[in-house]
N, C-alpha and C positions, 0 to 999 in steps of 0.2 A: 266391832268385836275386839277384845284384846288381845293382844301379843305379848308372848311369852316367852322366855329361852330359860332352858336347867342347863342347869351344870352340873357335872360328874363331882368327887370330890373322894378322898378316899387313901390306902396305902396300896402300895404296886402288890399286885396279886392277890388283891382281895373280890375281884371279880367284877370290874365296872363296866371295862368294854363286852364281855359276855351280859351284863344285866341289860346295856344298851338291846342288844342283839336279840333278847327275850324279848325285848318289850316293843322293837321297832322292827324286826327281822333287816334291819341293817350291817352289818360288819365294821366296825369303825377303823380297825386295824386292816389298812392296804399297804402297807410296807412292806416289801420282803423281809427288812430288819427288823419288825414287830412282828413278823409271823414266824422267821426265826428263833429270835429270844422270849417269843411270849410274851412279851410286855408292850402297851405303849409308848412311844415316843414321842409323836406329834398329836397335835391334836386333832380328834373326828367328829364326824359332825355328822347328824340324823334327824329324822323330827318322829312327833309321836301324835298320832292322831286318837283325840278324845273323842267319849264317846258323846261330847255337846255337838263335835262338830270344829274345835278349834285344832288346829295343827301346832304343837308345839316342838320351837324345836330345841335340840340337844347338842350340848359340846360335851364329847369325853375326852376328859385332862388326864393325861400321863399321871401316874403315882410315883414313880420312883423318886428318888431325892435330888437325883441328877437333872430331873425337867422341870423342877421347881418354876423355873424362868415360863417355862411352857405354859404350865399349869395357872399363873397369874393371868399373862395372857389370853387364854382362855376365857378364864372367870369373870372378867372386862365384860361387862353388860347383862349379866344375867338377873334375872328376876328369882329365882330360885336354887337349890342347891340339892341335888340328889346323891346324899353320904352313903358312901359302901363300906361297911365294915361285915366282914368274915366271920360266922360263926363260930371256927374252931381256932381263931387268932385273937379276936378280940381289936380296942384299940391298940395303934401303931404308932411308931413314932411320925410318919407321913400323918398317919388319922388327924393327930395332934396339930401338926404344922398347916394342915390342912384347913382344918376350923377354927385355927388363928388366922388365918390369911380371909378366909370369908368374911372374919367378922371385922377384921381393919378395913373389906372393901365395904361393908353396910351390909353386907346380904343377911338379913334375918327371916327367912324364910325357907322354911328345908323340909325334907323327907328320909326317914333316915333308912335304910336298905340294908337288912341284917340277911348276907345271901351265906351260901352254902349251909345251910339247913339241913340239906339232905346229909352233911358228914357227922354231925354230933347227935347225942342222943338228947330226952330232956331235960338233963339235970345240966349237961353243960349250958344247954340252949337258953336257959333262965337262966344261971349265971353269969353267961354272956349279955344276956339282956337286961341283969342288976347291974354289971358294973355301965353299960352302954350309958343308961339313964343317969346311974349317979354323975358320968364325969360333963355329961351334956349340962345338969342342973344350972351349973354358972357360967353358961355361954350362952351365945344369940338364938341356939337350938333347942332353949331347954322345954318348947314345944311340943317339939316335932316330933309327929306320929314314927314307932318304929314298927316295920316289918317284914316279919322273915320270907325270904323269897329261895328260891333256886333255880340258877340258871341252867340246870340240867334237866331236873321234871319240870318245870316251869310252874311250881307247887307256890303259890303265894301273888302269883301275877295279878289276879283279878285286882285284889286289895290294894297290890302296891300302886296299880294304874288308879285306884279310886280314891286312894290318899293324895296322889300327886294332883289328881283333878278337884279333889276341894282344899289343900293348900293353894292351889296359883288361885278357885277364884274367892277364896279367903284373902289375897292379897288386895290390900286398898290402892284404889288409883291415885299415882301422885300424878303432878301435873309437870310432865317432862318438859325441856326449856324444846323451844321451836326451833331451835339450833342448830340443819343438821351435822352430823360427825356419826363418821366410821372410819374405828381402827382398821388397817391392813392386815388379817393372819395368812392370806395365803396369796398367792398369785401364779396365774399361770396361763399359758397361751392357746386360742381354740383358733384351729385352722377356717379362716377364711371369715372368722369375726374379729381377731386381736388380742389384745388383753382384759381377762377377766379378773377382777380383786373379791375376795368372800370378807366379810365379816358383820358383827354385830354393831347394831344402827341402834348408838347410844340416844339420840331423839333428834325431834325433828322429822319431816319426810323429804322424800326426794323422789321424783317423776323420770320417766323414759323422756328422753329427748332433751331435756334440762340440763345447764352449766354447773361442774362443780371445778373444788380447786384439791389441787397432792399439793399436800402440808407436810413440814414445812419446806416452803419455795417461791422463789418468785417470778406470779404469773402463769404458774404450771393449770391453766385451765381445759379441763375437759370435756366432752359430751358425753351422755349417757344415750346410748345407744338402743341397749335393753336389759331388764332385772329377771333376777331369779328369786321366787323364793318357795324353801324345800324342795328343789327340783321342777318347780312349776314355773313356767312367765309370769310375769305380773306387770302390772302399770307401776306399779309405786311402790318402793320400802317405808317404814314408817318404824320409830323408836319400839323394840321389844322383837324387830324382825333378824332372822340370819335371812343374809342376802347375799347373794354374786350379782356383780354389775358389772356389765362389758363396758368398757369405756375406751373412747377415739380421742385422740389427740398427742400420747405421746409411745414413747418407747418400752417392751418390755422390762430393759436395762435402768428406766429413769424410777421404780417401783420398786420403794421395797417394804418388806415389813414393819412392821413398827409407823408406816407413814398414816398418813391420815386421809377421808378424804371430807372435804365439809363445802355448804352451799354459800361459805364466807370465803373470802381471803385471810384467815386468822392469823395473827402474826406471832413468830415462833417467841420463846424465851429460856434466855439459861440460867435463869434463877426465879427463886420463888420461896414465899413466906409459906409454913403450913404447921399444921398442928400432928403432932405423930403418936404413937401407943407404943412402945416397945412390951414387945413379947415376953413372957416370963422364962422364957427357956432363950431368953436375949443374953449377953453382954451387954457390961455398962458402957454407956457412949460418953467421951472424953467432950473438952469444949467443942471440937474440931475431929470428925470422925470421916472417913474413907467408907465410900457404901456405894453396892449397884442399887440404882433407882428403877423402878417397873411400874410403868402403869402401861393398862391395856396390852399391846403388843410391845409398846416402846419402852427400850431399855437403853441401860449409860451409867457408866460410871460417873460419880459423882462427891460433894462434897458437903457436908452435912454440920451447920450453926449452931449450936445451942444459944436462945437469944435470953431466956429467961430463968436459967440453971448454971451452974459450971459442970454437973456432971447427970446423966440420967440413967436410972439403977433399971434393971426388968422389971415389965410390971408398970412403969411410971409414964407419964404423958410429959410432953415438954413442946415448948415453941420454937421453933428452929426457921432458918434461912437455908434451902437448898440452892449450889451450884451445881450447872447441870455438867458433865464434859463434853454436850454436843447439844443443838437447838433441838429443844419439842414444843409441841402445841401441846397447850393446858389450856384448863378453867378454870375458875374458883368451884371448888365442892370436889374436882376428882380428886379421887384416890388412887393411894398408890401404894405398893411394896417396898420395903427396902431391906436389902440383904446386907452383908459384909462385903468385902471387897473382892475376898475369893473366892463370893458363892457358894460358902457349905455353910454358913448358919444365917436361918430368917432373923433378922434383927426384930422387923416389927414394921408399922404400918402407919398411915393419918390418911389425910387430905389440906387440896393444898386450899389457901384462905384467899393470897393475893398471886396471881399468877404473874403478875411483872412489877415488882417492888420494887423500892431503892434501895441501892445497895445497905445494908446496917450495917456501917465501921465501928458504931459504938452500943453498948448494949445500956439501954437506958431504961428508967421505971414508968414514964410515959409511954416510951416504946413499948416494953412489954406487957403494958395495961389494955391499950389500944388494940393487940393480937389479939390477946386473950379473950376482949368484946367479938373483937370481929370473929374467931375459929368457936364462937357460940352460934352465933347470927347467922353466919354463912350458911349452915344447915337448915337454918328454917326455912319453911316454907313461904316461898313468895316473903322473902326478908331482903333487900338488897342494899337495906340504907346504910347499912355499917360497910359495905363494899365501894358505895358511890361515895361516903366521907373518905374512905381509903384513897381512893384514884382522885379527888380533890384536893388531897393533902400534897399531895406528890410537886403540884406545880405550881408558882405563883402566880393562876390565872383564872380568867372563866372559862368553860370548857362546854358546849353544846352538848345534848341530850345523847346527838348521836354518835357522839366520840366518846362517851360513856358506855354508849350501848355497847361498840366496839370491841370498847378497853376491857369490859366484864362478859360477851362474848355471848348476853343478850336481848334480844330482840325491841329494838324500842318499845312497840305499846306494851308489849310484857313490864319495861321498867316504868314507863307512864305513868300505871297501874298504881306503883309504889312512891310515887312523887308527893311532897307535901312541902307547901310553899312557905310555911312556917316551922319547916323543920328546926331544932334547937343548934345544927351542927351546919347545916349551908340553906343558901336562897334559891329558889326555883324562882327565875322571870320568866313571864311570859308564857308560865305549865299553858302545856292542850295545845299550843304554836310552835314556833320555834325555842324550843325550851334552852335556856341558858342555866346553867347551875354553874354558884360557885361556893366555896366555904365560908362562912358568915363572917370569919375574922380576915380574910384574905380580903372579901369587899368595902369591910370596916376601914380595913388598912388602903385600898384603892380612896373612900371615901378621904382618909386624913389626909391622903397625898393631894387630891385636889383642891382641898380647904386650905392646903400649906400655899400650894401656889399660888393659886386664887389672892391668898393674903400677903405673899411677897411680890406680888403684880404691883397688888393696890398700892404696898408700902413706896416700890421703886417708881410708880407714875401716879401719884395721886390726884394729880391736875384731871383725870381721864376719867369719865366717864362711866364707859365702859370696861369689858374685863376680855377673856381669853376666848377664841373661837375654840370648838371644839377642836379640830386637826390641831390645833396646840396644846388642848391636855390631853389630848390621847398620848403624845408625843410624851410627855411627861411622867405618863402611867404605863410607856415602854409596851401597847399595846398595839401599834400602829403597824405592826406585820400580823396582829391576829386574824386570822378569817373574820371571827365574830368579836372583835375590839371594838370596832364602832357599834355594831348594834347593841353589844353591851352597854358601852360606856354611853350612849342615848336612854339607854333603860335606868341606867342609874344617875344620869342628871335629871330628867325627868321629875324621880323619885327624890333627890334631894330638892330640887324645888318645890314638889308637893309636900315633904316633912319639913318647909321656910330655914331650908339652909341655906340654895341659891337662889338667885333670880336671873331671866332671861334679859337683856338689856341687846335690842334691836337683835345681831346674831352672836351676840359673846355671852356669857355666863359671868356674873359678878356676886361677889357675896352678898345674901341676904341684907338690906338694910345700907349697901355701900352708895354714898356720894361724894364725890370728886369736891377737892378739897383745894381751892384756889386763892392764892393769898393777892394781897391786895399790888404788890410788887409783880406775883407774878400775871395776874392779869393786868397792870402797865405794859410789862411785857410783850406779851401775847400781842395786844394791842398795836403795840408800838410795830413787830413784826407783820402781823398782817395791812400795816398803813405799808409798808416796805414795799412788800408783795404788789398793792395795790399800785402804788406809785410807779409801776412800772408800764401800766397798762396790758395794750395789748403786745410788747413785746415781751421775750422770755427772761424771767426773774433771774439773776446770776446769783450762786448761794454762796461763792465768792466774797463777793461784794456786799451781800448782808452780813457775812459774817465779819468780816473786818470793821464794819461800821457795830456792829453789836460788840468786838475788843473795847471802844470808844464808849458804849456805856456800861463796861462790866458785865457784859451778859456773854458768858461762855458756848463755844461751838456746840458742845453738849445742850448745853437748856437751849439753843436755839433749833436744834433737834426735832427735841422732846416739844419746845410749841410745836414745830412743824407739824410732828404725829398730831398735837391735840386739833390744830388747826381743820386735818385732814378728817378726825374722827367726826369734828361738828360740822362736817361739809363747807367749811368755807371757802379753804383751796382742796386742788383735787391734782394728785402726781401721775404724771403721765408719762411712765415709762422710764422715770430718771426725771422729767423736767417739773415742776409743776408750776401751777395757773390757778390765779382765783377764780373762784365759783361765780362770781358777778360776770367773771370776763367770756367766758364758760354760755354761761346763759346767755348772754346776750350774742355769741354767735350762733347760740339755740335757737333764740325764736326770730333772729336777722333772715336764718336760713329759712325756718317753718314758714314768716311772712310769703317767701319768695317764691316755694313751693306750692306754698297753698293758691299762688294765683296760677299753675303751669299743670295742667292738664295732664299734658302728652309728660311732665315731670322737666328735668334738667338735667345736663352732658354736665358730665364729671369736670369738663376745664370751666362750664358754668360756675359747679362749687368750689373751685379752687380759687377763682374771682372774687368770690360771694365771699368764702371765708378769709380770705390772704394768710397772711403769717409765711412758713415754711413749711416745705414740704412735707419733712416729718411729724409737723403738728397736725396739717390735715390729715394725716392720714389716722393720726389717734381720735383725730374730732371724730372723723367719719364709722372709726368704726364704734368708740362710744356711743356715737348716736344711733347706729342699728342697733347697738345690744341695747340702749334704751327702747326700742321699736316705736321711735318715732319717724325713723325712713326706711324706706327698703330701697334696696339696689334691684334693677332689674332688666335682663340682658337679652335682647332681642336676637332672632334668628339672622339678619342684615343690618342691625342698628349698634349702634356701642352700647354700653353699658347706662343708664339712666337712673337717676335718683326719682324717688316718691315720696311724697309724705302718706304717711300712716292715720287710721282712721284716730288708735293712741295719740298721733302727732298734731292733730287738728284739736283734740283735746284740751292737749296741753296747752297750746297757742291760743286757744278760746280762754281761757282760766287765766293765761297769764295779760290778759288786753283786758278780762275784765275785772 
């Protein structure tokens, strides 16, 4: 079934909270100060049971000019609008500010309510209702059924209740984001349950027993205890519901209106790009304008950009940057009010586009091409691409699917949905898994940086081979604290080896097509150093000592280096720790030991291999543990015996291969 909430709408004393009263035999005015002064103040709440069977319920917003603020808040989530205009008054100026404000929030859906009927005769009564229709023609209303009602004979009820029952199911289903969020309008304390908060449950649902969070803050997590909805218990609220939720976990003091409560931890912001409408009965807004901001319940003074104008006249739309003067939680899409500074004139209205932007110091034609896309885009339906190139632009990097989901405040498989790996503006790797997205030119630009290096490697060691491990261009592409820096930058080597940019060369990356470039000098060289090395045997090489005899043929400390490295790359010596050793010297206490092994059963005591191999201490100890991590011995440590070497089923292997 659907869920529905109206909303009142209207100028103070034209009879809204009495039309409530008619239709729901509820009272909405409980205040001694509204039943004082006649008028509402706060706003009331009621529901209205149709005759399908659906309960709808009802906010009645304050008219006067003084609860404007009220009044917005209020209108936060309603699917409909129930306009009360007065037979013997006519439009008001409230009338007016009134169905400006509905239609900056989107509500195009109404019923319009021409009550006190019973005070005029019918010549006024069609007057009232030529001028009603003519001024509605060029507004969101210009619909909507009118009809005369009274909330004294209750002369028009039938009708009004059966207009209102085929407008709501005249309204089409959108498909509310699975988000949930609810503003704060009331709060208040029930003995021996806690705190209870009322408001309207913009989408998404939410279950009894279930974690939510009070926005904004950090870690304010609660339980939900138990729901109300219309006065009834229920399991669950769900988007279109007015709802009380008792909830456990913190203080009546720590709650207040305007706060939030959602099944996210959404992170607050004090600025934001949006697109706005100023009012015709506005004031023009300067580059830089002073305005209270409203949405839902939350309110704050604020400070207001013009990003794509110098000046904005009544009547005209512009792109602006809000400063907020205190953290709220936004989305992309809401809406919102914005007043003057001193709260007597509605300036005018939008939504916002990018809920947490960079700050714009400068106002550029790029810049404000790219809003202008995006405060199109944002409104469509299931449209999120021009949101996800926004939050892409923002950072020099890749950003996973679910930091996306976060940042625009929905639901992954919702954005899944709208993923296209050949988008013209960024790359989806890996869509349907761990989605990685980044902006096409941000990767382009990762791409040239690897190519650069890659090509000043080859240039500075061309004797080599080989090229760069990954952990060194991650390092390079400043990605090496990202969470998803490697998985990325694997997706995208990958991907440049399958387009023959690089090649993989044993575990480094080297540019397509690259071979090591050895001149005839420098392998003499090479040569000459590894006879050195060898000439030493089995004792340890001093690099001292090579190098000083390399002074004697012109062969600099540097180049005797860089052989070293090439030497190391083509296994022929191997550094141990600071020392190194040729590979011949290397293997041959490889397989001295394996022989010795392979004949000992029960295996060999550790002063056995220190025998077997000689040298020093500190070089057995590198042999020994080289050769586990080759798994050709294992160590193996008795419950009463010392510790014992083995050869490995690997180790008999290799002993067999190399005798034969």
């Amino acid at each position: 079934m659907k869920h529905h909430i109206i909303g009142t709408a209207g100028h103070v004393d034209h009879g809204k909270t009495a039309l409530v009263k008619l239709l729901t035999n509820i009272d909405c005015d409980t205040h001694k100060e509204e039943k004082r002064r006649g008028i509402t103040i706060n706003l009331g709440f009621s529901h209205l049971q149709l005759a399908h069977g659906e309960s709808v319920g009802i906010i009645d917003v304050p008219g006067h000019k003084d609860f404007i603020n009220t009044m917005v808040g209020g209108a936060c989530g309603i699917d409909m609008v129930l306009l009360v205009i007065a037979a013997d008054s006519g439009i008001m100026p409230q009338t007016i500010e009134h169905i400006n404000i509905i239609s900056a929030l989107g509500i195009k859906k109404g019923v319009v309510a021409l009550t006190k009927v019973d005070l005029v005769d019918a010549d006024l009564l069609e007057m009232a209702l030529f001028e009603i229709s003519g001024y509605l023609e060029k507004t969101a209303l210009a619909n909507a059924p009118i009809i005369g009602v009274s909330a004294v004979s209750g002369e028009g009820k039938e009708a009004l209740v059966d207009a209102i029952s085929q407008t709501l199911a005249d309204i089409e289903e959108e498909e509310k984001s699975s988000l949930f969020r609810m503003y704060i309008d009331r709060i208040f304390t029930v003995k021996g349950f806690g705190n209870v908060v009322t408001g309207s449950v913009l989408g998404g649902q939410i279950e009894t027993g279930k974690e939510v969070f009070l926005l904004p803050g950090e870690s304010q997590k609660l339980r939900i205890r138990s729901i109300e909805r219309h006065g009834k218990p229920v399991e669950k609220a769900e988007a279109g519901d007015r709802a009380a939720i008792n909830l456990i976990g913190l203080k009546n003091e720590d709650f207040e209106r305007g706060m939030l409560i959602s099944d996210k931890p959404l992170k607050a912001t004090r600025m934001m790009d949006a697109h706005i409408t100023l009012f015709n009965s506005s004031i023009t807004a300067g580059l830089w304008t002073n305005v209270i901001f409203l949405s839902g319940t939350f309110e704050c003074q604020a400070r207001m950009h013009l990003l794509d104008k110098e000046k904005a006249h009544p009547g005209e739309s512009a792109i602006v940057q809000i400063h907020l003067g205190k953290a709220g939680v936004l989305v992309n899409k809401d809406r919102f009010i914005l007043r003057n500074s001193s709260g007597d004139i509605t300036l005018g209205g939008g939504y916002v586009i990018d809920a947490a932007p960079l700050h714009h110091r400068r106002r550029t034609l790029p810049l404000t091409e790219a809003l202008t896309r995006l405060s199109t885009s944002v409104l469509e339906e299931n449209s999120s691409r021009d949101s996800i190139v926004a939050e892409l632009k923002k950072e020099f990097r890749p950003f996973s699917l679910i930091e996306i989901s976060e940042k625009l405040s929905i639901n992954v498989e919702e954005l899944r949905k709208e993923l296209d790996s050949e988008h013209a503006s960024y790359l989806a790797y890996a869509p349907g898994g761990n989605d990685i997205l980044i902006l096409t030119s941000y990767d382009q630009a990762f791409r040239e940086k690897i190519t650069l290096a890659l090509s000043e490697y080859h240039s500075k060691f061309p004797i080599f081979p080989d090229g760069m491990e990954a952990n060194e261009i991650i390092g390079k592409l400043g990605l090496q604290k990202l969470k998803i820096g490697k998985q990325y930058l694997d997706l995208l080597l990958e991907n440049m080896k399958a387009t023959g940019i690089l090649d993989l060369y044993k575990n480094t990356w080297i540019l397509h097509g690259h071979k090591p470039r050895i001149s005839p000098q420098d392998a003499e060289e090479i040569q000459w150093l590894e006879n050195e090395i060898l000439a030493y045997g089995d004792s340890k090489p001093v690099l001292l000592e090579i190098e000083e005899k390399g002074v004697g043929k012109n062969i600099t400390k540097a180049r005797i280096k860089l052989f070293l490295s090439y030497l190391t790359r083509e296994g022929r010596i191997h550094f141990l720790q600071g020392d190194f050793i040729h590979s011949s010297i290397l293997n041959k206490y490889r397989i001295s030991l394996l022989k010795e092994l392979s004949t000992k059963n029960d295996g060999m005591e550790i002063q056995e291999f220190k025998d077997s191999i000689g040298g020093t201490k500190k070089m057995r100890a590198l042999l020994a543990d080289m050769y586990e991590a080759e798994k050709i011995i294992r160590f193996q440590k008795g419950a009463s015996v010392e510790t014992r070497l083995f050869i490995t089923e690997y180790g008999k292997k290799i002993l067999h291969e190399s005798l034969s």
